[in-house]
C-alpha positions, 0 to 999 in steps of 0.5 A, a space after each residue: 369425474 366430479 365437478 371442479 370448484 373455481 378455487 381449484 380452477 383459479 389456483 390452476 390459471 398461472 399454469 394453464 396460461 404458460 402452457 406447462 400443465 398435462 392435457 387432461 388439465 388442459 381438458 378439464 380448464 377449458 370445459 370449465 371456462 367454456 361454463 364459468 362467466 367469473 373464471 373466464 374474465 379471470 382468465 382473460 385478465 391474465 393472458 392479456 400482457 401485464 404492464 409494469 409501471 415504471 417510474 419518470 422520477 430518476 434523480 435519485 439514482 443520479 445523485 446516488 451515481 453522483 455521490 458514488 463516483 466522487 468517492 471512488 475518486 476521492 478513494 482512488 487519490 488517496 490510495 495514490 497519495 498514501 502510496 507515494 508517502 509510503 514509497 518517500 518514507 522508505 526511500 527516506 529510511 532506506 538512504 538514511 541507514 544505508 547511505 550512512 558516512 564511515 571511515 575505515 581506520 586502523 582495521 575498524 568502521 567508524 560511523 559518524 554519530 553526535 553533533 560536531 565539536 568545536 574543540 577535540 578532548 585533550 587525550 587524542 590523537 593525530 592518526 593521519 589524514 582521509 586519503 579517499 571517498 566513496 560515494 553512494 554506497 551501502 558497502 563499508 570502506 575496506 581500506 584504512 584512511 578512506 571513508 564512504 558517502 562524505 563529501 569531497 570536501 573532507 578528502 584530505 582532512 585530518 583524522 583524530 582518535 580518542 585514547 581508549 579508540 572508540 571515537 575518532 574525529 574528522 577536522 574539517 575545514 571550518 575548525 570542527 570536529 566531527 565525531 565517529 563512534 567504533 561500529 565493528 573490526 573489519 580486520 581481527 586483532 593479532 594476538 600478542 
């Protein structure tokens, strides 16, 4: 076997200090180092431990730790907030469109719209009085006369149409009228 160059033997040192090359290389590693004064300090030096140097100076990852803890609170309180504004908003929307007033009359739902008025227009007419309320319901009143999610207070009040029964008004007790446009039949219209 011809001689071994120290490059080749130096390129093989990692293997031979772990263990994990053959034993012909073993063999001829160890008859080169027995011979090598430079291969053999090179070969001390790498089977002595290896110490990594390790750094005191820790405040940057304590502020970074610092700095990252305050955005996931700040995160975490924002998500809670938009959260319960979200829920709010449709809790909002929910009972505005469900909860809204109505009355039944004369086989039609009348929703209330528009502001209240101070004088009726000189083409209605009396219709009768709002016999009864329903409150906190989503359902439409299915009776004539009765209206859902008024207050008590109108129960009694007296109930005005316009000519054409688009609008009906509800007088209440202060002397205004407050306007209720046709939203749909709950009854079909007989043919005449």
């Amino acid at each position: 076997m011809s001689e071994v160059t120290c490059n080749t033997i130096r390129d093989i040192l990692p293997l031979y200090v772990d263990g994990v090359v053959s034993d012909d290389t073993r063999n001829m590693v160890t008859k080169h180092l027995e011979r090598c004064e430079e291969c053999r300090k090179k070969y001390e030096a790498m089977k002595s431990e290896i110490v990594i140097p390790v750094e005191d100076n820790v405040a940057p990852l304590k502020h970074f730790k610092k700095v990252w803890k305050k955005k996931k609170i700040i995160l975490v309180c924002s998500t809670i907030l938009a959260t319960v504004a979200i829920m709010f908003c449709a809790l909002f929307i929910f009972n505005h469109f469900a909860y809204q007033d109505k009355i039944a009359v004369n086989g039609a739902i009348y929703t209330q719209k528009g502001e209240n008025i101070t004088a009726l227009p000189a083409d209605s007419i009396e219709l009768g009085y709002l016999r009864s309320i329903t409150h906190r319901s989503t359902s439409d009143p299915s009776v004539d006369y009765t209206a859902v999610n008024l207050d008590e207070k109108y129960a009694g009040c007296m109930i005005y149409q316009s000519e054409n029964g688009e609008v009906i008004y509800l007088e209440d007790y202060n002397g205004y009228y407050i306007p209720f446009v046709l939203n749909k039949y709950i009854t079909q219209a007989e043919n005449e």
